[in-house]
C-alpha positions in Angstrom: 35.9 40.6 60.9 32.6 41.8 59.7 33.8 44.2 57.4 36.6 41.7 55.9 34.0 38.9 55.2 32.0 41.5 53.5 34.6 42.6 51.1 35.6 39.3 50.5 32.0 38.3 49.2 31.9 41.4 47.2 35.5 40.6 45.3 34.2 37.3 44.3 31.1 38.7 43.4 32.5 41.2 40.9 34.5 38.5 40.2 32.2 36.5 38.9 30.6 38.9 37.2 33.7 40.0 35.4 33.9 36.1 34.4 30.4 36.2 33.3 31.2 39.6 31.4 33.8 37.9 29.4 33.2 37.8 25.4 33.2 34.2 24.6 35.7 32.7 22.1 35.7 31.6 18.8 37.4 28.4 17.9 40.5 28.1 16.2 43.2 25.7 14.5 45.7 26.5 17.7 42.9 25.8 20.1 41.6 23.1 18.4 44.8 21.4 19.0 44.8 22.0 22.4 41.8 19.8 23.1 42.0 16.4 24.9 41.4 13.7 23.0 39.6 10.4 24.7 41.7 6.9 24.0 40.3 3.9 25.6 38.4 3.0 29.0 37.7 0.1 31.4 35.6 -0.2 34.7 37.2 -1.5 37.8 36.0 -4.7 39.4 33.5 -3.3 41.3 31.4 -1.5 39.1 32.8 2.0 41.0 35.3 3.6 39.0 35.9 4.1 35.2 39.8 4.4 34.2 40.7 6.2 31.0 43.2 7.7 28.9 43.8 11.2 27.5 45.6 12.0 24.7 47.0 16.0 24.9 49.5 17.1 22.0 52.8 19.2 22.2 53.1 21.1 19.3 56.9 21.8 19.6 57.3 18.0 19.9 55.0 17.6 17.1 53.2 14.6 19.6 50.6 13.6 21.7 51.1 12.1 25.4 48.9 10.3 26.9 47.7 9.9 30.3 45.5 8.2 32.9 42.1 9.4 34.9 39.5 7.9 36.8 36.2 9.0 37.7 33.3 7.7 39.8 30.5 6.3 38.0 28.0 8.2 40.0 29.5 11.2 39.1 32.5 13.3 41.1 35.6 14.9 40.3 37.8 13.5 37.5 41.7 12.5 39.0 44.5 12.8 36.8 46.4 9.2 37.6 49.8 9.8 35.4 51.7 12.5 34.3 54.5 11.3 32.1 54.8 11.4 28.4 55.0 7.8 26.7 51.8 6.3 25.2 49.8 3.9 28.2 47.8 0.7 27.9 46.1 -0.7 30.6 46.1 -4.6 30.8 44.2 -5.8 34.0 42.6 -4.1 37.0 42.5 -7.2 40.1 39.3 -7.6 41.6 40.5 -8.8 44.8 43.5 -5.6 45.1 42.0 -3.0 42.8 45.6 -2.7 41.9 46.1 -1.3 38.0 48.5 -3.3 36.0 49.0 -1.1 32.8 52.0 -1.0 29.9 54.2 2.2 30.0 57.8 2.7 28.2 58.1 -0.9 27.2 57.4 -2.3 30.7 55.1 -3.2 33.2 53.6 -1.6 36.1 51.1 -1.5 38.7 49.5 1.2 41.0 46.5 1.5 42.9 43.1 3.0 41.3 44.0 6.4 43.3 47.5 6.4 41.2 49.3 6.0 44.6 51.6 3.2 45.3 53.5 2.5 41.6 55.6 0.0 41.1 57.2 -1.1 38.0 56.9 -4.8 37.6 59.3 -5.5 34.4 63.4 -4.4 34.6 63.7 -5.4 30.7 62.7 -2.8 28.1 60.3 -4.2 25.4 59.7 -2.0 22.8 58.3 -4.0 20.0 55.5 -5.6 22.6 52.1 -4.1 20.8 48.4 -5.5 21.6 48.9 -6.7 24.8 46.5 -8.8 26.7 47.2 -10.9 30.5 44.5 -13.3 30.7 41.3 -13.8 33.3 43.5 -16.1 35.9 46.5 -14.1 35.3 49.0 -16.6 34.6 49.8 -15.7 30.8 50.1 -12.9 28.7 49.6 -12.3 25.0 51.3 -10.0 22.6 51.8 -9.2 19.3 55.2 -8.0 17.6 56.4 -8.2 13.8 58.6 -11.2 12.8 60.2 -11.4 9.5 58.8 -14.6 7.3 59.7 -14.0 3.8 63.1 -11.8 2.2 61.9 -8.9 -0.2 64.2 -6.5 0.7 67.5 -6.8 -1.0 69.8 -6.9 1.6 67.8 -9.9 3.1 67.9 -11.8 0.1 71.9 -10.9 -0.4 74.0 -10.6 3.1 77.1 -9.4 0.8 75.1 -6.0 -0.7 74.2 -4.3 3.3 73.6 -1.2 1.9 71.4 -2.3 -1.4 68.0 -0.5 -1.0 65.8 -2.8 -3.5 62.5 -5.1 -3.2 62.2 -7.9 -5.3 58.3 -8.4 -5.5 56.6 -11.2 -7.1 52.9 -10.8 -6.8 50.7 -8.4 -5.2 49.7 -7.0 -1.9 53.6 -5.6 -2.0 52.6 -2.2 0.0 49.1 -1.8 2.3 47.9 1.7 3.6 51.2 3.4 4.3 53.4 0.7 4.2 55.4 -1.1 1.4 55.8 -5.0 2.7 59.6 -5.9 3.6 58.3 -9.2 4.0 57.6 -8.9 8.5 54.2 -9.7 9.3 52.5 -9.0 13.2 52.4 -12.4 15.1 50.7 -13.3 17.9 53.0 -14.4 21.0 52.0 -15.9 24.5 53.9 -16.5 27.0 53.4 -17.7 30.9 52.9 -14.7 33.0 53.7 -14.4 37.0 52.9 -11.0 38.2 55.4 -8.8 35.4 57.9 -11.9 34.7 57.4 -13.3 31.4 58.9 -17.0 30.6 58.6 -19.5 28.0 57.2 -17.3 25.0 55.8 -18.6 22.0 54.8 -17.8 18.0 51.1 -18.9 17.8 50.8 -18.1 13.9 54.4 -20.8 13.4 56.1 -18.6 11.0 52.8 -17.5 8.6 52.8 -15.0 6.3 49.3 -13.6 8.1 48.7 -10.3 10.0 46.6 -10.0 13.2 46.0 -7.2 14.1 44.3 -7.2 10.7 45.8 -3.8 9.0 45.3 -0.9 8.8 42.7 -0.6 11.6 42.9 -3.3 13.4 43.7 -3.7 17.1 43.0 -5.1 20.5 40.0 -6.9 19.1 41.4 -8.6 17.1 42.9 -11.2 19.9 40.7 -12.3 23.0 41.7 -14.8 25.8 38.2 -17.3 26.3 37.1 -16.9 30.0 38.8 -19.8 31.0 41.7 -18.8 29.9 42.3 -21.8 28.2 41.8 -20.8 24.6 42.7 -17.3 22.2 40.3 -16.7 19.7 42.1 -13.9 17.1 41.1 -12.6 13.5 42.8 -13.2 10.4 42.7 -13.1 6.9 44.7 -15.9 6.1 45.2 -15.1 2.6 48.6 -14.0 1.0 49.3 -11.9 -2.7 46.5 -11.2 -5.1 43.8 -13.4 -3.1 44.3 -11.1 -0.3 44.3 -8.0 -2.5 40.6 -9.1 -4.0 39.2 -10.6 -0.5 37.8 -8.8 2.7 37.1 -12.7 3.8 38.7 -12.5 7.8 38.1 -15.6 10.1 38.0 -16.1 13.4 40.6 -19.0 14.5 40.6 -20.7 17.9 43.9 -21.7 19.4 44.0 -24.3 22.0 47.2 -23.2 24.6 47.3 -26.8 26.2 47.4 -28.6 23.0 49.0 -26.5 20.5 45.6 -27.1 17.4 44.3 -24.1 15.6 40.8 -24.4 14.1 38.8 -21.9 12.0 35.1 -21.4 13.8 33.7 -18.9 11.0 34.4 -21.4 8.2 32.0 -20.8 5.0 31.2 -17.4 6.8 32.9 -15.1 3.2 33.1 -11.4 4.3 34.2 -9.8 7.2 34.2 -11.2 10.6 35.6 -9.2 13.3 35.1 -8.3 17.1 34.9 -11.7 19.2 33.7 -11.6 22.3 32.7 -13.9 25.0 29.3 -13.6 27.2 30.5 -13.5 30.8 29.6 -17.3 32.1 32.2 -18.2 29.0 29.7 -20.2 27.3 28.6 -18.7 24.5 30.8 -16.0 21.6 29.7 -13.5 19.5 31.1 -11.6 16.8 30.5 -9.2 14.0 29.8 -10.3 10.3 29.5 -9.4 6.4 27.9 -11.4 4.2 29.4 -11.0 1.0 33.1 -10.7 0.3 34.8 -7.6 -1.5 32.1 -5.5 0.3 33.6 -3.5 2.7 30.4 -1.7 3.5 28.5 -4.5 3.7 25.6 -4.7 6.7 27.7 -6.0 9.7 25.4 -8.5 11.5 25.4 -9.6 15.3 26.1 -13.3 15.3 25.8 -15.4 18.7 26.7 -19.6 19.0 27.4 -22.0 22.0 30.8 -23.1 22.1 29.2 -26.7 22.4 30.9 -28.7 19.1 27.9 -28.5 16.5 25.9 -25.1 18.1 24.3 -23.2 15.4 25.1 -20.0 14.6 22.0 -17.4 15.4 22.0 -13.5 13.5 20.6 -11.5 16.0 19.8 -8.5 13.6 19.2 -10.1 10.8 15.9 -8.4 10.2 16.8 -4.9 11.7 18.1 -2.9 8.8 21.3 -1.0 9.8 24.4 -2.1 10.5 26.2 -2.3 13.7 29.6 -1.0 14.7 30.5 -2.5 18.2 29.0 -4.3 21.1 29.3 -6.0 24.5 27.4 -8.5 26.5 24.8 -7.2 29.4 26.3 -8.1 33.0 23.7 -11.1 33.1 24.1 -12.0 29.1 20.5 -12.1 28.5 20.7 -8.6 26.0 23.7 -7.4 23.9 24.1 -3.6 24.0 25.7 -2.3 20.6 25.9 0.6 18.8 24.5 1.9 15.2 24.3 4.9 12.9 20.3 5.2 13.0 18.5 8.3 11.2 22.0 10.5 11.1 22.8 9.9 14.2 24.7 7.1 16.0 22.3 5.6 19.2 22.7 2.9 22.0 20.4 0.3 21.1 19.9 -3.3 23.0 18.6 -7.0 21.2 17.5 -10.2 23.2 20.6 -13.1 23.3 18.0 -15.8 24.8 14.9 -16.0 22.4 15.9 -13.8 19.1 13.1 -12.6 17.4 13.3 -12.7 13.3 11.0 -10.0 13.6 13.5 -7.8 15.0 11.0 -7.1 18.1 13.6 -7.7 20.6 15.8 -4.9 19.1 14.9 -1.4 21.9 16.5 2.1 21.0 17.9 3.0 24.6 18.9 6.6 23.8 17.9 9.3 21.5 19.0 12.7 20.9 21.3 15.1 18.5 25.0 13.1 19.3 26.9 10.0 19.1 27.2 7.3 21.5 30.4 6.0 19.9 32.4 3.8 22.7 30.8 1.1 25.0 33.7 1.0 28.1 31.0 -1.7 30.7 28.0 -2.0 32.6 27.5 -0.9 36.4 24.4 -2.2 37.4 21.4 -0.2 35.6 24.2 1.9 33.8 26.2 1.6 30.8 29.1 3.8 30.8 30.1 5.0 27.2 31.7 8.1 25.4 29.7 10.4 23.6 30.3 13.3 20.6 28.4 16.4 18.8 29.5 18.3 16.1 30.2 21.0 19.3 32.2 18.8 21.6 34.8 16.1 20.8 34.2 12.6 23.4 34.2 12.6 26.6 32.7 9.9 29.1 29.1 9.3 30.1 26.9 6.9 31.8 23.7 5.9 30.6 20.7 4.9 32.5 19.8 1.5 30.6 15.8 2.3 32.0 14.8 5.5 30.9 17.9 6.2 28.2 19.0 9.4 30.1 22.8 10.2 30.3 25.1 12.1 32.8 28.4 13.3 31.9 31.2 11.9 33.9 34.5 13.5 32.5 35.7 16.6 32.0 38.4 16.1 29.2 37.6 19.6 27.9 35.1 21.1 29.7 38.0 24.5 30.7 38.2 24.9 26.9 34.2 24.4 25.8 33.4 27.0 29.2 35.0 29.9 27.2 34.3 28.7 23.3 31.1 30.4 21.4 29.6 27.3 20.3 27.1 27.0 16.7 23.7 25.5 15.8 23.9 22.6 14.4 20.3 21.7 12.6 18.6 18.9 10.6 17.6 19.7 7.0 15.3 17.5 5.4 15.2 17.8 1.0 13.3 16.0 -1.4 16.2 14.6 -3.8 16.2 14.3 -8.2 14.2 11.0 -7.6 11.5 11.8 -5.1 13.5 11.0 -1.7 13.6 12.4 1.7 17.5 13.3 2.4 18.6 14.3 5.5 21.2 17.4 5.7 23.3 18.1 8.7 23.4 22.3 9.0 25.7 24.1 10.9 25.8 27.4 11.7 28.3 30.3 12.9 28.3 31.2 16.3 27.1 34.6 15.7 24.8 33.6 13.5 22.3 36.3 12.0 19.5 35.2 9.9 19.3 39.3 8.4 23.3 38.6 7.0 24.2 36.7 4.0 27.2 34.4 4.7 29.6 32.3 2.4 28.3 28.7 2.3 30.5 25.5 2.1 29.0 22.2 1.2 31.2 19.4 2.8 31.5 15.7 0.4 32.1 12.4 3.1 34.4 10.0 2.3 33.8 6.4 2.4 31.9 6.6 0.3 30.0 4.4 2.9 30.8 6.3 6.3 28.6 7.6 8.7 28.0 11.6 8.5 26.5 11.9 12.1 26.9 13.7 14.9 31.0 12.5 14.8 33.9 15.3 16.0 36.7 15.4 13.8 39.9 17.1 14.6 40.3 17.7 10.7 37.0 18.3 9.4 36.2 20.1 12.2 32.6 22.1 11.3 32.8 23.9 14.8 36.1 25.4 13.4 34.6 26.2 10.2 31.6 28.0 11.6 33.6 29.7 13.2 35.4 31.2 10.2 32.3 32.9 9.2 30.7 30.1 7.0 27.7 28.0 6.6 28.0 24.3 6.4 25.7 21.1 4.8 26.2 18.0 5.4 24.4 15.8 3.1 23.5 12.2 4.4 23.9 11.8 0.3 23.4 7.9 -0.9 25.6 5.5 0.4 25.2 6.7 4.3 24.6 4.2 7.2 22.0 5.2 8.9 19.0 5.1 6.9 18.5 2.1 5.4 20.5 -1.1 4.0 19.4 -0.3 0.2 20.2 3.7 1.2 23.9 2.6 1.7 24.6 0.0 -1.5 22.9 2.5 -4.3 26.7 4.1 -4.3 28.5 1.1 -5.2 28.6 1.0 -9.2 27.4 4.4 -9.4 29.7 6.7 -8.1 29.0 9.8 -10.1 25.5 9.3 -10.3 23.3 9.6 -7.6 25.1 10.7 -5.3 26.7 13.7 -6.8 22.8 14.8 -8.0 22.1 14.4 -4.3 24.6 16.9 -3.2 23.4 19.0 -6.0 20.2 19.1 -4.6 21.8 19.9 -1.0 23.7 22.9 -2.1 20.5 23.7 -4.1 17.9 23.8 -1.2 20.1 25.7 1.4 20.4 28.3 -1.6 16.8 29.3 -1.1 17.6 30.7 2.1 18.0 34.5 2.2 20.9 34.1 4.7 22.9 32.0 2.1 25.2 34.1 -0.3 24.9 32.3 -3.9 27.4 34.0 -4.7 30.0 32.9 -2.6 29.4 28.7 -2.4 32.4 26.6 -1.8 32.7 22.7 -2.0 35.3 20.8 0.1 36.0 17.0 0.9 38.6 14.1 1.3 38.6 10.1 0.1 35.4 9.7 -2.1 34.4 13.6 -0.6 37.5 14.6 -2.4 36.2 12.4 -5.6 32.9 14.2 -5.4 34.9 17.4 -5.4 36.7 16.7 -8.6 33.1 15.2 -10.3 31.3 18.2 -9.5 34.0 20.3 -10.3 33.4 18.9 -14.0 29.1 19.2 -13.6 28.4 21.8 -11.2 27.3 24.3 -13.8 29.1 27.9 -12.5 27.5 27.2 -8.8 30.6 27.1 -6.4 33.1 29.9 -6.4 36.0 27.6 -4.7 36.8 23.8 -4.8 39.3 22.0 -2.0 39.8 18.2 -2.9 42.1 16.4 -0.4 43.3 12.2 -1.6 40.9 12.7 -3.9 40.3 10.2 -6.9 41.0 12.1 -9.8 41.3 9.4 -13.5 39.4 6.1 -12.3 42.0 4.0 -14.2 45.3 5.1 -13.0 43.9 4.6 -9.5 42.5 1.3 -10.7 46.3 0.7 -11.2 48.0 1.4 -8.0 46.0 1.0 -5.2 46.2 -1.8 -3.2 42.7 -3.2 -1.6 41.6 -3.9 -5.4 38.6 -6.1 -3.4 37.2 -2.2 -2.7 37.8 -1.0 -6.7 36.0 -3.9 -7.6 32.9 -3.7 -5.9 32.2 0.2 -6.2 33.9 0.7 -9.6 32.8 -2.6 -10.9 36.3 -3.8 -11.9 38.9 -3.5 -13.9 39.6 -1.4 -17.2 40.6 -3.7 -19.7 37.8 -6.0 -19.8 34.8 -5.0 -22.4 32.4 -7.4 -21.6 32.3 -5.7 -18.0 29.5 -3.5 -18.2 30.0 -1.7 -15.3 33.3 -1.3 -15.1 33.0 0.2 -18.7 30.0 2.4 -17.2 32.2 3.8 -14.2 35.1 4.4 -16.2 33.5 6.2 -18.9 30.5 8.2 -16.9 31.9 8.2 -13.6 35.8 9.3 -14.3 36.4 12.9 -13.3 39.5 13.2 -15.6 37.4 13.1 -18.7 35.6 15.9 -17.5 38.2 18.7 -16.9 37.3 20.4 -20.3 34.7 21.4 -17.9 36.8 23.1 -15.4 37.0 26.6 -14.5 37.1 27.1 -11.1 39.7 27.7 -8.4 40.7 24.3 -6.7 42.8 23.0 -3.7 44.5 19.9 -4.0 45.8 17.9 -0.8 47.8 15.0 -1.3 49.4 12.5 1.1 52.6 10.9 0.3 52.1 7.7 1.8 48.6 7.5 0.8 48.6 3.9 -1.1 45.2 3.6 -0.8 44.6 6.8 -2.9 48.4 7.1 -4.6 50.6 10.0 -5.7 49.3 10.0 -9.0 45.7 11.0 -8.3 46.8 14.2 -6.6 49.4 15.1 -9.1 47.4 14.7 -12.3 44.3 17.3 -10.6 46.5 19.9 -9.9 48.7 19.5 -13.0 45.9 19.4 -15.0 44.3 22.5 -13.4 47.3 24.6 -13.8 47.5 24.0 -17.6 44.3 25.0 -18.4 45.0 28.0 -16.4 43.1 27.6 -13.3 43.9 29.5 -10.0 45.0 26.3 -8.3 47.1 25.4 -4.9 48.7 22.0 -4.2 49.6 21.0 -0.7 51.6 18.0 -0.6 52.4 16.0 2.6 55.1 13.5 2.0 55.2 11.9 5.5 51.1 11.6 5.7 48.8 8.8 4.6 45.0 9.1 3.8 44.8 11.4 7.2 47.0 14.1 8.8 48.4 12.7 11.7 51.3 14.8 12.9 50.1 17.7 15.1 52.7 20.4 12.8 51.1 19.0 9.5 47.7 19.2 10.8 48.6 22.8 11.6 49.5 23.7 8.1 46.6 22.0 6.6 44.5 23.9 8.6 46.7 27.2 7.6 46.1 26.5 4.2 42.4 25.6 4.1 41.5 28.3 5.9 44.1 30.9 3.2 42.0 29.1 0.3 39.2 30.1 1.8 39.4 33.4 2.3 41.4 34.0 -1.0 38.8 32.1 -3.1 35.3 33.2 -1.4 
């Protein structure tokens, strides 16, 4: 027996050593895809549990299936919940049961928190039930699904001609994102609601021509029951052709279930207003909110009011300057907890609801460190449970002691992958810019990085132009991935970043090709003085404005890349000017429209700021990605780089994605894109 134990210990011992032995792994597109990818999250009741969703993608199915885990909040062992494909939403956890109601195939079903016990409540199949919400007592439920209001399409308009395939457009805002508008807009519905049997439904929005969820990004949000569930507050822009084309003006409108009466309670409030949400004795709402309309980028306040008729409305951070991306009430509604992009990263930070201080005293940083707090699930007493990323690890779920700031990992979406994968340094880099500021630069290295080698260097161009280049994970963009190819990457935090200021982010708008390209410029310049950087071998890669920057500097960069990869890039200012759709955007960063003289800058943008009028400058090898359903950055802009590039006799690739929009969402797609990048890559530097 002796002897057998002994042997035993010594098998797991060498064992473990073998394991230990092992040569860790260096990403790639294949595993990349094989990553878990966090959804949503919701406590239970009791403060215990934290049930979420995790999206895994089949590659031969080209799509992901999602599924349900729970976790203790004091830490444990993750449980898988579900294991079917079919996407999952869940709609209400009851305090008094623990029982999980959640949406699966069109239908609804409980089970308890363990996953035991399932039950499918609903026999009829609704497939066209999106956004859906069952309110606090439980006795209705709110939907939203697409309702046709106005005939565009031909064979609406003409019941004899069936198989016509026309629109017949007469005014703008005739396609949006990825969609061309066949006149169906998403309504809100509600209905009474008894435990999976739903009666008596009913169109809130009576037959407008209005979208909520607002598109493209909105969501669950974007429609809240009140605590009593007597009232839905929902966002809209309630704006139809060229008005909602030039306007980013979204209210928030209260509808009254007993009596039927809509009222707007944001009126005179002009830019964005978005993300309700009630404090938990009911009595008070608060929401975010941009100032000025057609600003997109605008600094998003915190703004707080009693529902008593005549309450002012209070801005919360109206003299901390950043802007804030999400937020929930404290258990006890004296503090809000929200989220910002602060110094290149994006922190959990905390403000005062009772007194507010104009001072922005009341406003406490709660954590700090080189990652992204970047989803608040709830509050279990002295903890905050959120999700958190690095440019090393995609989200997984944490909780957050709200006293001394310090986090513990709760999930494990992805830890079997990370355990085996050779991860790189990510560093800050701090340069002094063409007029005398501090910029910060986000480095990353290879895994086997060595400081005595030279190695290819690839400077990477956000989009946005106003998004946040923190410590994010993309499943694109991934840097991880590209380290691990072998090269160097900077980040510039280049001017029009959240994160470091109000003024930082606005000096982009109106001047495009300006400071901002000079910044990355002096980016690519600094990182050059290193010994470990080969000059010889720089590359320049980005998408959206990133892709914009691409084409610009491919026009100015004076022989310092080797390689450019653009992808929806804007390529001639004015045919863009001329087919995109959110012309409120184009207005504020390019200035306006082409035609008009007086418009100084408009005339500025399209003159200085145009990469077309700079391809006599070209002459080096260049990418081009182009969506097909990309209406926000068309066809055209694509096209006319890579047409242009191969008559002047530039070494030039064009990958074209005729079923993608301004991302790459389907897992085979995404695959080739990474193929190809990668090819360039290697062919070109």
């Amino acid at each position: 027996m002796k002897k057998t134990l002994i042997f035993s210990l010594l098998v797991l011992a060498l064992g473990a050593i073998t394991a230990s032995a092992q040569p860790m792994q260096k990403m790639t597109p294949e595993m990349l895809w094989k990553l878990g990818r966090y959804g949503s999250g919701i406590l239970t009741p009791d403060g215990k549990t934290v049930i979420y969703s995790v999206t895994n993608y089949n590659m031969t199915n080209n799509k992901g299936e999602p599924n349900l885990f729970s976790v203790p909040v004091n830490g444990g062992t993750p449980q898988q919940l579900t294991n079917e494909p079919g996407s999952k939403a869940i709609l209400k956890i009851d305090a008094a049961t623990g029982r999980v109601t959640y949406w699966y195939d069109g239908r609804i079903w409980q089970m308890n928190s363990d996953g035991s016990n399932l039950a499918m409540l609903t026999t009829n199949q609704q497939d066209d039930f999106d956004n859906i919400r069952i309110s606090p007592d439980s006795k209705k439920i709110m939907y939203t699904r697409d309702v046709q209001v106005q005939k565009i399409l031909a064979k609406d308009r003409y019941p004899d001609l069936p198989k016509a395939n026309a629109y017949v457009i007469t005014d703008l805002n005739f396609r949006h994102w990825d969609t061309w508008s066949g006149g169906k807009f998403s309504h809100i519905f509600l209905a009474d609601y008894d435990n999976g049997k739903i009666t008596n439904e009913k169109d809130i929005m009576h037959g407008e021509a209005f979208d909520v969820p607002q598109k493209p990004s909105g969501g669950l949000e974007d429609l809240i029951f009140s605590q009593d569930s007597k009232s839905v507050i929902y966002v809209c822009k309630k704006k139809s052709g060229k008005d909602y084309a030039l306007s980013t003006n979204t209210e928030l409108y209260q509808y009254n279930i007993e009596t039927g009466d809509t009222r707007n309670i944001t009126q005179g409030m002009n830019g964005y207003d978005t993300q309700p949400a009630y404090n938990n004795k009911g009595n008070q709402i608060a929401w975010l909110s941009m100032k000025e309309d057609g600003y997109e980028a605008d600094k998003n306040d915190i703004i707080i009011r009693e529902l008593k008729p005549g309450s002012p409305r209070v801005n919360l951070t109206a003299a901390w300057d950043e802007s804030i991306n999400a937020f929930t009430f404290s258990k006890d509604d004296s503090k809000i907890f929200f989220l910002a992009v602060h110094n290149g990263t994006e922190q959990l930070f905390s403000v005062d609801t009772k007194s507010p201080d104009a001072s922005a005293k009341s406003i406490v940083q709660i954590t700090k460190g080189q990652w992204d707090v970047t989803n608040i699930i709830g509050q279990s007493g002295n903890k905050l449970i959120v999700t958190r990323t690095d440019m090393n690890h995609a989200a997984e779920v944490y909780s957050v002691d709200l006293t001394s700031g310090s986090m513990q990992k709760l999930s494990e979406i992805n830890d079997k992958f990370y355990n085996r994968i050779a991860m790189g340094k990510v560093d800050e880099r701090h340069t002094k810019t063409s007029d005398g500021k501090d910029m910060l630069s986000w480095v990353i290295y290879p895994p086997d990085f060595d400081p005595a080698k030279k190695y290819p260097t690839l400077l990477f161009c956000q989009g946005g132009p106003q998004s946040a280049l923190s410590q994010g994970y993309s499943f694109r963009w991934n840097f991880q991935l590209m380290a691990a190819n072998g090269y160097i990457i900077i980040a510039p935090n280049r001017r029009g970043m959240p994160g470091h200021g109000v003024e930082w982010n606005k000096q982009i708008s109106g001047d495009w090709g300006g400071q901002a390209i000079q910044d990355y410029l002096s980016a690519i310049d600094d990182i050059s003085t290193e010994a470990f950087v080969d000059k010889e071998r720089l590359g320049c890669v980005g998408a959206s404005y990133g892709g914009y920057s691409v084409y610009m500097l491919a026009g100015v960069h004076n022989g310092r890349f080797k390689t450019f990869i653009a992808h929806d890039g804007l390529f001639d200012l004015k045919s863009w000017y001329g087919t995109t759709e959110e012309l409120w955007f184009a207005n504020k960063d390019i200035g306006g429209n082409y035609w008009d003289k007086t418009n100084i800058k408009a005339q500025r943008s399209y003159a200085k700021f145009n990469p077309s009028n700079f391809v006599d400058k070209w002459n080096t090898p260049i990418m081009v990605v182009q969506g097909g359903k990309d209406y926000r950055v068309p066809n055209e802009q694509g096209l006319q780089a890579f047409q242009a590039a191969q008559l002047k006799g530039i070494k030039s690739k064009f990958l074209f994605l005729p079923d993608e929009n301004h991302w790459v969402l389907k897992p085979q797609n995404a695959m080739v894109w990474q193929r190809e990048f990668y090819d360039w890559l290697k062919e070109t530097l």
